[in-house]
N, C-alpha and C positions, 0 to 999 in steps of 0.2 A: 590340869594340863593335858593337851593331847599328846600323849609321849611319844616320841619315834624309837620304838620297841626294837625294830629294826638295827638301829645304829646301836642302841642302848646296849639292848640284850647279845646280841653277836659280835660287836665290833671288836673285842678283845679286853673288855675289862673285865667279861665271868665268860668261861670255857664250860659252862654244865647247862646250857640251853642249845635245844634244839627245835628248828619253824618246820613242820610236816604238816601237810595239810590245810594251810592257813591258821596255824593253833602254836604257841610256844611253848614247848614244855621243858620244865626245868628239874633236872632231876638232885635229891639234897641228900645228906648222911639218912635224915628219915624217910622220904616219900618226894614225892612229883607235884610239884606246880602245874597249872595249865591255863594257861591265859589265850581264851579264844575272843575274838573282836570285843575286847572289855572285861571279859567275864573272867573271872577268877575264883579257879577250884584246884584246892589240895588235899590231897591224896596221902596220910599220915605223917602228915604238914602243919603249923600252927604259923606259918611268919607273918611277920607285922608289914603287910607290903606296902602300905603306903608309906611305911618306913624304910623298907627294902627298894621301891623307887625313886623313892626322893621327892613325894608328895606332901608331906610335911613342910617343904622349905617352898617361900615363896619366889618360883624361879622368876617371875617378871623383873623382880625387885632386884634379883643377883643377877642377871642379865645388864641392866642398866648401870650396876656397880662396875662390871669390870669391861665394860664397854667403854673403855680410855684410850680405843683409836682405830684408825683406817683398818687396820689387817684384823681386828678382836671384830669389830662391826662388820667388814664381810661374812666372816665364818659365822657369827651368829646370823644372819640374814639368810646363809645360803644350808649351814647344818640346824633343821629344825628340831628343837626340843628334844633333846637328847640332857641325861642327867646322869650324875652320879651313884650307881651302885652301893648298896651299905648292906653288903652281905656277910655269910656267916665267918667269923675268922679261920675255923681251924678247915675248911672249906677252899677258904681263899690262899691259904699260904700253902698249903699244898700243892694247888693249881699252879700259884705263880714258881714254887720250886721246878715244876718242870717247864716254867717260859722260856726258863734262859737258853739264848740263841736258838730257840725254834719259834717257827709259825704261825699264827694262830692253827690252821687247820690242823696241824701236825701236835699241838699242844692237844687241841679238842678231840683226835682219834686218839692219843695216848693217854686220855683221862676215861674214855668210852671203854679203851681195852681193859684198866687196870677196875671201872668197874664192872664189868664183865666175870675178871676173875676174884675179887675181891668184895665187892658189894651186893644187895641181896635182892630179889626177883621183888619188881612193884606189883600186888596181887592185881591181874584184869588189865597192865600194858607192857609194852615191850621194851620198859625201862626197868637198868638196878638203880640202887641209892647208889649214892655218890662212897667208895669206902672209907673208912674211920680211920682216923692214926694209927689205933689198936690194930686195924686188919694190919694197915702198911708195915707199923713197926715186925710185926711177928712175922714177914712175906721175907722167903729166901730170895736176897739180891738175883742171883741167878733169872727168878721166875719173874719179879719186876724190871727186868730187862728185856721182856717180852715185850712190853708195851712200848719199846723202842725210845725207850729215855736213855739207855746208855750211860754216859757216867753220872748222871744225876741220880742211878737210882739207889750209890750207898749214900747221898745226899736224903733222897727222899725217906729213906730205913731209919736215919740216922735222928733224923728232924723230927718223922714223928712217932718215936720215941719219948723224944722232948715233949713233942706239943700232946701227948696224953695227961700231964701231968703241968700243964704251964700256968703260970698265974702272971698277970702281967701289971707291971709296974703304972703307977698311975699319970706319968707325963710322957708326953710323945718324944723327946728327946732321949729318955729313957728306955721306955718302949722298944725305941728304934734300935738302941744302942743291945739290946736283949736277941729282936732278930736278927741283928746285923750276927750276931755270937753265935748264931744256929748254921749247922750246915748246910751248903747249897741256898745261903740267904745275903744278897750281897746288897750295896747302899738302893739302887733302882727297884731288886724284890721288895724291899722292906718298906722303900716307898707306895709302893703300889697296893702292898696290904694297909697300912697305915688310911690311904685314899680312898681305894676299895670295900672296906672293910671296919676300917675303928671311926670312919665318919671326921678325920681330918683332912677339911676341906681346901688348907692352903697346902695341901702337899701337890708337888708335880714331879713326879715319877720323870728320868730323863732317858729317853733312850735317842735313837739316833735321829725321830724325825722332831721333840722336841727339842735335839740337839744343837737339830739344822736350822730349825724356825728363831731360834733365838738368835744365832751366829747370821744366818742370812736375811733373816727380815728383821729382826731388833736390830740388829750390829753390836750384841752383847760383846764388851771385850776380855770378857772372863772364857778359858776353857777348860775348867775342871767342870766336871759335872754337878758336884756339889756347890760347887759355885752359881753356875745355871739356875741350877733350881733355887737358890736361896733369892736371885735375882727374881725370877717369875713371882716367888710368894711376895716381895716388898712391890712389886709393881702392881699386880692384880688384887696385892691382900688378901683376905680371910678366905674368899670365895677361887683361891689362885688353881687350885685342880679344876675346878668347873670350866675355868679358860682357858687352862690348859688341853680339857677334852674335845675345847670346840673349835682351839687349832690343828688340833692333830687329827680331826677329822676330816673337817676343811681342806689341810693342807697334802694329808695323805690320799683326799681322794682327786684333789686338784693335777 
């Protein structure tokens, strides 16, 4: 697939890549990715990317699955190949610990600062690794409040803590019910790692723009947000995050 690295990689479902140069680089607890027109070289790095991009899954096929009407068929027509992330977990829920109500950009300078002061020099660029739970947990709140997370950051000390030591339960109901118990991890974070991260693909993370799409172009008559989202998965099925990516792209950039 021709990926749109573009949407994929920046739009907000991983905060640790940056496009300089015409080159994507992705910086992880070990080393730097670097994805230059195709090419892909890491830099004391081993991930499986064709698993990390969602190369593996036959998108044409999940395309046609959850193309079950007017508004799913625009957005795929108009958002080209864009896929779901299946990145590192203890990577990801860190990131999404500090989503909540902030920005992407303002997410992705608070992740740059706190590796800056916590993560360690990539030998030959001017990337750190992404830092470890171990750094975060042992960081005096005080100092992680540099990076301008503010109250998230005895959320963020506190969590991972936890996730140095996590072992996760083997069903996603489970799972969820695990982070959901972690600090600064609320039902939308949890969702987002689950989709992002543990490779369940009927999850849809709800926040305000798949809030809107449902309420205004579905005319879902549910308004709990878990309600929402339980709605998106029986509609879209198996592949329900995928469709949900490719409205909130759609819709958001509409």
């Amino acid at each position: 697939m021709n990926l749109n690295l573009q949407t994929t990689l920046l739009g907000g479902q991983a905060f640790n890549w940056d496009y300089i140069d015409n080159k994507y680089y992705g910086f992880t607890h070990n080393g730097l990715i670097i994805i230059d027109n195709g090419k892909i070289t890491q830099i004391n790095e081993n991930v499986d990317m064709d698993e990390y991009l969602g190369n593996n899954l036959d998108y044409e096929s999940i395309k046609k699955e959850i193309n079950k009407d007017k508004h799913i068929d625009e957005a795929i027509k108009h958002i080209k190949n864009i896929t779901v992330l299946k990145q590192d977990f203890l990577l990801t829920t860190t990131s999404y610990i500090l989503a909540t109500n902030k920005n992407i950009p303002s997410i992705r300078k608070s992740i740059r600062v706190l590796s800056q002061m916590y993560g360690t020099p990539i030998l030959g660029t001017n990337h750190n690794t992404f830092p470890t739970p171990k750094s975060l947990a042992l960081a005096p709140i005080e100092d992680l409040k540099k990076a301008s997370i503010g109250y998230r950051a005895p959320y963020l000390k506190e969590t991972s803590k936890l996730l140095a030591d996590i072992q996760l339960p083997n069903k996603k109901e489970d799972i969820r019910k695990v982070l959901i118990d972690m600090p600064g991890i609320g039902p939308k974070v949890a969702d987002c790692i689950l989709l992002y991260s543990l490779g369940y693909l009927d999850t849809v993370p709800i926040d305000r723009w798949m809030y809107n799409i449902a309420k205004d172009i579905y005319q879902v008559p549910y308004t709990k947000n878990e309600d929402i989202s339980k709605w998106y998965t029986e509609y879209f099925g198996k592949y329900a995050g995928i469709a949900g990516q490719y409205l909130f792209e759609y819709y958001r950039l509409k």
